[in-house]
N, C-alpha and C positions, 0 to 999 in steps of 0.2 A: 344206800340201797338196803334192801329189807324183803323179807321170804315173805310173795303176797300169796302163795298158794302152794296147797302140797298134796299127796294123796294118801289115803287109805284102803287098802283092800278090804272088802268086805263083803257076803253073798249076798246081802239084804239090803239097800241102803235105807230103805223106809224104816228096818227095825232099829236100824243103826244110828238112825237121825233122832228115833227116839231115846235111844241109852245114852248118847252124848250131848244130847239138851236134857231130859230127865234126871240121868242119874249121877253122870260126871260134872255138868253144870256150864259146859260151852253155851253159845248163845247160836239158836237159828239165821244163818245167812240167808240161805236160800232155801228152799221146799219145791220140788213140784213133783208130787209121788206118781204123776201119769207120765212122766218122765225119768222117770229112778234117777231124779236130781236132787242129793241132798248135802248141802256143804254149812258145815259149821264156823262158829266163830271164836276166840277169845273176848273178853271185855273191851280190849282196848281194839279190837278190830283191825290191827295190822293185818292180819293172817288169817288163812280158808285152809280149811281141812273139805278135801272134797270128798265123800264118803262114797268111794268108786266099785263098781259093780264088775268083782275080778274076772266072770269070765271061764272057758277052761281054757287059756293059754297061757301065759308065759306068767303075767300076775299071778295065775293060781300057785304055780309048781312055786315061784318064790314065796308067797308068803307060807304054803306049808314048810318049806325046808326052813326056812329065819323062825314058825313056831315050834319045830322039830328040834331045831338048835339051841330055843330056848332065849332068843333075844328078842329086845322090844323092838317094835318097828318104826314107832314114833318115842318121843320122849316130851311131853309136856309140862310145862314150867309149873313151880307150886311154890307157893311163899309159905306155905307151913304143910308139909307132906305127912306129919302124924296125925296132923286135923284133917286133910283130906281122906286120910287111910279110913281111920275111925267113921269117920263119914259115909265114905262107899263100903264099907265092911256091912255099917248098918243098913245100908242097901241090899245086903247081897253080894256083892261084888268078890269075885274069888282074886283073892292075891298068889301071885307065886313068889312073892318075896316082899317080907317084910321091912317097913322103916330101916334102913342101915344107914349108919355116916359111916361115910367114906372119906377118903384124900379130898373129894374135890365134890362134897356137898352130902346131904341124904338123897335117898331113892329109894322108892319101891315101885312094884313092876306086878301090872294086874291084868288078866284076860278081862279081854273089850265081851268074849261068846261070839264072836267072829270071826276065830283064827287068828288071834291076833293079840300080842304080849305089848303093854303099853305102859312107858315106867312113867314116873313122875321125877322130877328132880328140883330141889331147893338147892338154893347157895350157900 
């Protein structure tokens, strides 16, 4: 078994569909912007990110309070997290926390501009 699908809160999903094919470098699944359908992909295409249109109910109040708290809400995988840093840095990309090894890999952890703290993690 294997996670074929998962969500993101997000206000926008059209702009959202472009930061995470443009700038993060996922691969487009799906598009249909007259539908505020937009879900992305990894390379290997096990797994959907469905870039979900929070709404003001319950999605909203959660992800304000998880970016209020200051945790990421996804964590996506990175075979080298200071090349990616460096990378979306030179994008633009604001970090809230820089490259760190830890016990149990590096991480860092950067606003998507959607509400939304999104770390990376290598092994």
């Amino acid at each position: 078994m294997h996670i074929k699908m998962t969500s993101l809160p997000v206000d926008d999903p059209i702009k959202a569909h472009k930061f995470y094919t443009e700038i993060v470098g996922l691969k487009s699944h799906t598009f249909m912007p007259e539908g505020q359908l937009a879900i992305v992909t990894s390379e290997d295409c096990k797994s959907t990110l469905l870039l979900e249109p929070k709404g003001d109910g319950f999605y909203n109040t959660f992800q304000k309070e998880t970016y209020k708290l200051g945790y990421p809400i996804i964590i996506l995988g990175s075979d080298d997290v200071q090349a990616d840093y460096e990378r979306l840095l030179a994008l633009g990309v604001k970090f809230k926390q820089e490259p760190t090894k830890t016990d149990w890999g590096i991480v860092a952890t950067f606003d998507d501009t959607f509400g939304n703290y999104i770390q990376m993690h290598q092994d």
